[in-house]
TITORTI-804455 format. One line per 4 residues: their letters; for each residue y negated, x, z negated of N, C-alpha, C, CB. Coordinates in steps of 0.001 Angstrom, whole numbers, plus 500000, padded with zeros to 6 digits. Glycine has a CB too. Layout:
% TITORTI-804455
a> Y X Z Y X Z Y X Z Y X Z | ... .
//
This chain:
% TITORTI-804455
xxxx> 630693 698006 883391 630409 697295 884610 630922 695854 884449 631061 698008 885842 | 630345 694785 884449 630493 693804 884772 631616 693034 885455 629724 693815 885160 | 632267 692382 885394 634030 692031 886181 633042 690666 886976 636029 691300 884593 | 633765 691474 888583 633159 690766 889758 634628 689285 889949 632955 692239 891450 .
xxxx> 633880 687867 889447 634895 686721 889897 635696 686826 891111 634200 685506 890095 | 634703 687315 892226 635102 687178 893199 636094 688100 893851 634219 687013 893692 | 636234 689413 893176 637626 690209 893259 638828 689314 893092 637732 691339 892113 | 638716 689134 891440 638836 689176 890631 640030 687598 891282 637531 689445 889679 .
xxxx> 639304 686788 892003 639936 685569 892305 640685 685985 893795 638758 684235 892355 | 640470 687180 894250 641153 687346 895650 642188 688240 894861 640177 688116 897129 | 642245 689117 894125 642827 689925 893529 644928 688533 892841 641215 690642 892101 | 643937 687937 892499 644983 686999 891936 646156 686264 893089 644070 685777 891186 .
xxxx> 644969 685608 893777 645609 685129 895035 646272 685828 895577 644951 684764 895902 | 645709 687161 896269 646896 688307 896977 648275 688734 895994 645993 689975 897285 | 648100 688627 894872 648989 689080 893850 650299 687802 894284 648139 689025 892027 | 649966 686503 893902 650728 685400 894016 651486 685411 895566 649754 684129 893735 .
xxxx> 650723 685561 896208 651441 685253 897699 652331 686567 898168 650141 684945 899002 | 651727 687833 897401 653002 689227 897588 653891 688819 896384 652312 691229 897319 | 654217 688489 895425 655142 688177 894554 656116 687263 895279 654545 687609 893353 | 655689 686082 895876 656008 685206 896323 657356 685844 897388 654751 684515 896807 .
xxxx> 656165 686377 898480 657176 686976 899627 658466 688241 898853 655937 687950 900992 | 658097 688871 898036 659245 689983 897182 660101 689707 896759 659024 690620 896185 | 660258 688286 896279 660880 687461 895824 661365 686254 896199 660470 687379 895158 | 661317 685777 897758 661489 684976 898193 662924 684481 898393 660843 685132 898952 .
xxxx> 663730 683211 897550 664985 683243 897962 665609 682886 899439 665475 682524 897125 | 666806 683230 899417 666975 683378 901136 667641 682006 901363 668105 684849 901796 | 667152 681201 900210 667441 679491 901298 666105 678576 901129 669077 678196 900523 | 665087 679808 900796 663596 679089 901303 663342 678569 902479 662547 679908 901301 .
xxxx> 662524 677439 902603 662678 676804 903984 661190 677180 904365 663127 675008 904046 | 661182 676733 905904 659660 676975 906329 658360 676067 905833 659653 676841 907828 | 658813 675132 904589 658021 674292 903920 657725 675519 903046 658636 672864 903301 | 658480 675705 902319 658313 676813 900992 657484 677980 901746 660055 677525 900251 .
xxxx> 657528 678307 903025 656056 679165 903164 654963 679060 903332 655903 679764 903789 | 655029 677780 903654 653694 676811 904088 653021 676917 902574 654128 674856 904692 | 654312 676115 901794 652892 675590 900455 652496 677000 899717 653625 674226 898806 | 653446 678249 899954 652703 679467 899502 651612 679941 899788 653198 680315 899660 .
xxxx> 651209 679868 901743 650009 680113 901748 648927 678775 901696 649907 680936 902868 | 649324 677915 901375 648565 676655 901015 648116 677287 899710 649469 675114 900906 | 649006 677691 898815 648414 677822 897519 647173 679007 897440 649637 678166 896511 | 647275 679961 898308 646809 680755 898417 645342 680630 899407 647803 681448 898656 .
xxxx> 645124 679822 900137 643738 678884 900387 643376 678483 899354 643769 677682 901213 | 643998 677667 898955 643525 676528 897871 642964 677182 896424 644931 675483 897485 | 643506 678767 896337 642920 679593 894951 641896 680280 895972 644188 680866 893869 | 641319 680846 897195 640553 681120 897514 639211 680226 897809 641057 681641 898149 .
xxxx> 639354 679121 898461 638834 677802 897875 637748 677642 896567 640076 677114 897463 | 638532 678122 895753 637507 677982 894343 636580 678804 894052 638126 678045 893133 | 635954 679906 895443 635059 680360 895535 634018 679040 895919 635285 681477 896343 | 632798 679530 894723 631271 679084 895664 631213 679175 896800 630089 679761 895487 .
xxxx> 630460 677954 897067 630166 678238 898759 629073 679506 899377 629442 676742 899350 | 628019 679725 897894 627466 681075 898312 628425 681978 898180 626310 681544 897577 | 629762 682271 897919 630660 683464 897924 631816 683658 899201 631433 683372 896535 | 631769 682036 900161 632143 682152 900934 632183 683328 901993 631875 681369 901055 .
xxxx> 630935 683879 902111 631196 684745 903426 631421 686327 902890 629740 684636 904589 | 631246 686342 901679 631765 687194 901043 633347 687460 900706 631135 687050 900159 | 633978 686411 901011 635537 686473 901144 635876 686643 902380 636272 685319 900694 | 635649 686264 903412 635429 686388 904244 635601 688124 904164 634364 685593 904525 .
xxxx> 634326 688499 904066 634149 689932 904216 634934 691062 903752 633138 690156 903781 | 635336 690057 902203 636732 691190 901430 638207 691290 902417 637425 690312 899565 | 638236 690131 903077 639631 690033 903664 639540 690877 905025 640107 688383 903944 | 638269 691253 905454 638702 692203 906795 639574 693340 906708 637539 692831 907408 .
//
């Protein structure tokens, strides 16, 4: 079967932002959560815009 990008790029993103929080040190500030889920737009983002509503759809 074929490896779907578009998992494949939500798969990554969700990975980064639960690592993130598991590991979060306890003199992270409320900046340091911001740019986590910033980062985590910003790798969802690099979906096509035809894959847009398809992320969309994975995240319900």
């Amino acid at each position: 079967m074929p490896e779907d990008h578009l998992t494949t790029l939500l798969a990554e993103a969700l990975r980064d932002l639960v690592l993130f929080v598991e590991n979060r040190p306890e003199d992270a500030t409320p900046e340091d959560d911001v740019r986590a889920l910033e980062d985590f737009v910003y790798v969802l983002g690099q979906a096509s815009p035809a894959d847009r509503a398809r992320v969309r759809h994975l995240l319900r």
